[in-house]
C-alpha positions in Angstrom: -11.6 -103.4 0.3 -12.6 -102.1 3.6 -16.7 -101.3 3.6 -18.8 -99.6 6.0 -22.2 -100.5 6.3 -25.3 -98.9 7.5 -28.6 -101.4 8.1 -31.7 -99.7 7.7 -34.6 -102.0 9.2 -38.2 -101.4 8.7 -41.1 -103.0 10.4 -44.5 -102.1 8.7 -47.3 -102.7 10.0 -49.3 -104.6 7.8 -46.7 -105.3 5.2 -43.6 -107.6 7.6 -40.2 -107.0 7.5 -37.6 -105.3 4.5 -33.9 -104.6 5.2 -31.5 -102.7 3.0 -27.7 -102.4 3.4 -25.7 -99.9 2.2 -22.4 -100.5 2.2 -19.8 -97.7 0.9 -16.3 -98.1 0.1 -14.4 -97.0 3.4 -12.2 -95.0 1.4 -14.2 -93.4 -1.1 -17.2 -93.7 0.6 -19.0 -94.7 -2.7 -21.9 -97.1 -2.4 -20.6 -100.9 -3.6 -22.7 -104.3 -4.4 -25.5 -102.4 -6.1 -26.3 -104.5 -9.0 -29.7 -103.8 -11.0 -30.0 -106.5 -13.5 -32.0 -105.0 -16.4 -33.0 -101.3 -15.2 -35.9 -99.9 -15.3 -36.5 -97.4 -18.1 -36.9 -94.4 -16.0 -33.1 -95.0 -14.4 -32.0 -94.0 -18.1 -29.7 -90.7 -17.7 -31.8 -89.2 -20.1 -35.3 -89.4 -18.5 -35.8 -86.6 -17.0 -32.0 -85.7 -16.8 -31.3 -82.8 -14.6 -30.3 -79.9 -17.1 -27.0 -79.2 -14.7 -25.8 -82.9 -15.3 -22.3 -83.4 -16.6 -22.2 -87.0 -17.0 -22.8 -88.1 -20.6 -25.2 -91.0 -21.5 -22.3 -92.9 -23.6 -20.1 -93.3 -20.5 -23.3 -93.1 -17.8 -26.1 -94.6 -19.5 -27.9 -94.7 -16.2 -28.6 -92.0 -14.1 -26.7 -93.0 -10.7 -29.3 -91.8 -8.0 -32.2 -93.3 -10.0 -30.1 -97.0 -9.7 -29.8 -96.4 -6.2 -33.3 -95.9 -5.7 -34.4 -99.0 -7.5 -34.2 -101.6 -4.8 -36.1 -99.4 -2.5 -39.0 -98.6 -4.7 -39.2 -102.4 -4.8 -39.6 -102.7 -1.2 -41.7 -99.8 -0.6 -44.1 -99.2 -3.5 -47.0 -100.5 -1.9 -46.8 -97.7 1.4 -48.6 -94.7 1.2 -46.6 -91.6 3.2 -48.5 -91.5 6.1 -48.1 -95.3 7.2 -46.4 -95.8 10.3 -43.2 -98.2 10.3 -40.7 -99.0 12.8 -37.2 -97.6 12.0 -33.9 -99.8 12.8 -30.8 -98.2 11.8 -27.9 -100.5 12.7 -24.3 -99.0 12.1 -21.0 -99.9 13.6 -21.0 -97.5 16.4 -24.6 -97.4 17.6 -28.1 -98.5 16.4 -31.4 -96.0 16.4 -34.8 -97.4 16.7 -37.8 -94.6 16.3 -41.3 -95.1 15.2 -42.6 -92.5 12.0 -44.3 -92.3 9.1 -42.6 -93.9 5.9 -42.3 -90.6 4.2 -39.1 -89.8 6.7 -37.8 -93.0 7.3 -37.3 -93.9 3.8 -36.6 -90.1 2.7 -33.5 -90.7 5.6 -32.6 -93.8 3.2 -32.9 -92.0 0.0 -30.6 -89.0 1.5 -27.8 -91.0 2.6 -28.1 -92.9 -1.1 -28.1 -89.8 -3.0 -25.0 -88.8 -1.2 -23.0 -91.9 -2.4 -24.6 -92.5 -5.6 -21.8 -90.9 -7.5 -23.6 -88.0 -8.7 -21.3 -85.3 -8.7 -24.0 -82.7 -7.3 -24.4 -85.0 -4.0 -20.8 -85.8 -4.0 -20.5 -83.1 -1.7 -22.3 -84.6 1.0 -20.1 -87.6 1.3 -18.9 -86.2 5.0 -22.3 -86.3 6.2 -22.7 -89.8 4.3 -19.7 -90.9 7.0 -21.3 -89.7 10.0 -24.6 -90.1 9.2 -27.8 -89.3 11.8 -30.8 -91.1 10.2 -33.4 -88.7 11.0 -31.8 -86.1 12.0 -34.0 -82.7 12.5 -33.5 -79.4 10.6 -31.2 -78.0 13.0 -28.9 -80.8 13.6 -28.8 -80.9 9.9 -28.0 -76.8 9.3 -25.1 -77.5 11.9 -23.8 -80.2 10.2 -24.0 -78.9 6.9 -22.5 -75.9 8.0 -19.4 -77.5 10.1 -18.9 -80.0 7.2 -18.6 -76.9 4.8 -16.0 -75.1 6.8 -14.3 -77.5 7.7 -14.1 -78.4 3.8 -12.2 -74.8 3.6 -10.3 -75.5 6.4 -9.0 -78.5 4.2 -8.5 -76.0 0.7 -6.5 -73.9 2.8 -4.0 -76.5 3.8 -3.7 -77.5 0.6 -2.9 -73.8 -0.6 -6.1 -73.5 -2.8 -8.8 -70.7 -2.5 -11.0 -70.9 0.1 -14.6 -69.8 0.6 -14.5 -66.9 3.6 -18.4 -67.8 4.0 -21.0 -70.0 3.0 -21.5 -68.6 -0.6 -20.6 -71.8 -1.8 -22.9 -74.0 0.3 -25.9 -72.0 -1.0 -24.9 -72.9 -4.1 -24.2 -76.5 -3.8 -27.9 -76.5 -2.2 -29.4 -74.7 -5.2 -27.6 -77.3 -7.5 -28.9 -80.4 -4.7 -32.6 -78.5 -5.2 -32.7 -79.3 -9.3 -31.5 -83.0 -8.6 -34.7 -83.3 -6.1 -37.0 -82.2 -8.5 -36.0 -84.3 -11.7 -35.2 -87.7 -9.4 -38.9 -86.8 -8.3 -40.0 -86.8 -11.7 -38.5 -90.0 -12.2 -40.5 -91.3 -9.3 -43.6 -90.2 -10.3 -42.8 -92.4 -13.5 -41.9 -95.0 -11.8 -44.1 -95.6 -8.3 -47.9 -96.5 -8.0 -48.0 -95.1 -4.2 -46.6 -91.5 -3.0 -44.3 -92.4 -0.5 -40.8 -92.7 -2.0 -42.2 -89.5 -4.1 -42.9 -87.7 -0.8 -39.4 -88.7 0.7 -37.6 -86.6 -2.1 -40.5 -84.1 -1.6 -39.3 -84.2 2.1 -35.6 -84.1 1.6 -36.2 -80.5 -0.7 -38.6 -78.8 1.5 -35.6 -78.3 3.1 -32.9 -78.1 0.3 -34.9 -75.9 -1.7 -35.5 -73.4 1.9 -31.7 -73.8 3.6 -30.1 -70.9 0.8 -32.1 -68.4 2.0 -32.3 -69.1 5.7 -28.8 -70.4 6.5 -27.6 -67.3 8.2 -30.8 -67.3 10.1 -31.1 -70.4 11.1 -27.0 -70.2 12.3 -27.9 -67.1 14.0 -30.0 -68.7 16.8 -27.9 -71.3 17.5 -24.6 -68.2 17.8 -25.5 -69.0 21.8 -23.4 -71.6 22.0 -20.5 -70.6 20.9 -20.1 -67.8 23.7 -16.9 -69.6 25.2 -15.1 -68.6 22.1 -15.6 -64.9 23.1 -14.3 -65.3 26.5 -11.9 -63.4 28.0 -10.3 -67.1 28.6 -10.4 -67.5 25.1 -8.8 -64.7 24.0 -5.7 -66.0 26.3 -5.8 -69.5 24.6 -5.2 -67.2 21.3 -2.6 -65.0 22.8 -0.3 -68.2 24.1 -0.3 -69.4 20.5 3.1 -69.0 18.9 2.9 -67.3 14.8 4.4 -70.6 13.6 2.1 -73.0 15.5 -1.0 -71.1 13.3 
């Protein structure tokens, strides 16, 4: 099986050194080698189950985003949001170094676990999961989201399937992403004697919970710079293309 693996390093201050892999399928892009011997109570599907969840507690016993999260409230439990740490993410293409609170560098963990946990509401996210920007600020996020959405159509269409003219659909997977935010949260609280990991879902929904209402907005000022594709020289590349090449 062919894996791909992104290091996240942190370097805390008064607390040494922790590194987590993970490692997704290269395929799939499902996380692999997570192995929680005797979880937790609050990882049970049932604690705090999101009332949208499909999966069924005879064939998921445990909630798959609260097993993710298990090895990193074991590192982190003892930071409060506000402490600084040192940020090493090592992947095959680059590596990204910054210096922030641990509220956003482990809420930057947590989202790229969500989105290969195997819940089917953060399934969606895979793509970003693949070229993932540890991070990464609200408008590098919109845009991503947003390309990775239509280019999703893009994909439906091909395959002769109904497509989404808009970003109806992205709203909505962001509402359903919103609801899985607030019960994993829960499950933290339950779970955590310091606020940090809490505050890194708290983080990741200030923006979930926001982005259906201001997506248009948001797109709207960045409209600037996509002017080329309103050129008259634009308009020529569209004219040489034959119907059958479409």
């Amino acid at each position: 099986m062919n894996t791909r693996v992104f290091q996240y390093r942190f370097d805390m201050e008064q607390a040494g050194q922790a590194e987590i892999d993970v490692v997704l399928d290269s395929e799939t892009l499902d996380r692999v080698g997570v192995r929680i011997d005797n979880p937790p109570d609050w990882t049970a599907l049932e604690v705090h189950q999101c009332p949208h969840c499909p999966l069924k507690p005879q064939q998921h016993p445990h909630c798959p985003v609260a097993i993710g999260l298990v090895d990193i409230i074991r590192h982190f439990d003892h930071l409060v949001s506000y402490d600084r740490v040192d940020l090493t993410v090592v992947t095959e293409q680059r590596t990204i170094s910054q210096r922030t609170t641990a509220q956003h560098a482990i809420s930057s963990l947590i989202g790229l676990v969500m989105a290969t946990s195997g819940c089917p509401h953060t399934a969606f996210f895979k793509p970003m999961a693949r070229f993932h920007l540890p991070l990464a600020s609200e408008e590098s996020t919109i845009y991503r989201a947003a390309a990775m959405y239509l280019l999703a159509q893009f994909f439906r269409k091909r395959k002769g399937v109904a497509a989404d003219p808009g970003l109806s659909g992205l709203r909505k997977i962001y509402e359903n992403l919103h609801l899985v935010n607030m019960h994993i949260a829960k499950r933290l609280k339950d779970a955590t004697r310091t606020d940090s990991s809490v505050n890194a879902v708290v983080l990741l929904d200030s923006f979930t919970s926001t982005l259906p209402y201001v997506i248009e907005e948001h797109l709207d000022e960045i409209a600037y710079l996509f002017s080329a594709y309103h050129s008259e020289e634009y308009e020529q590349i569209l004219a040489a293309i034959s119907p059958d090449t479409e």
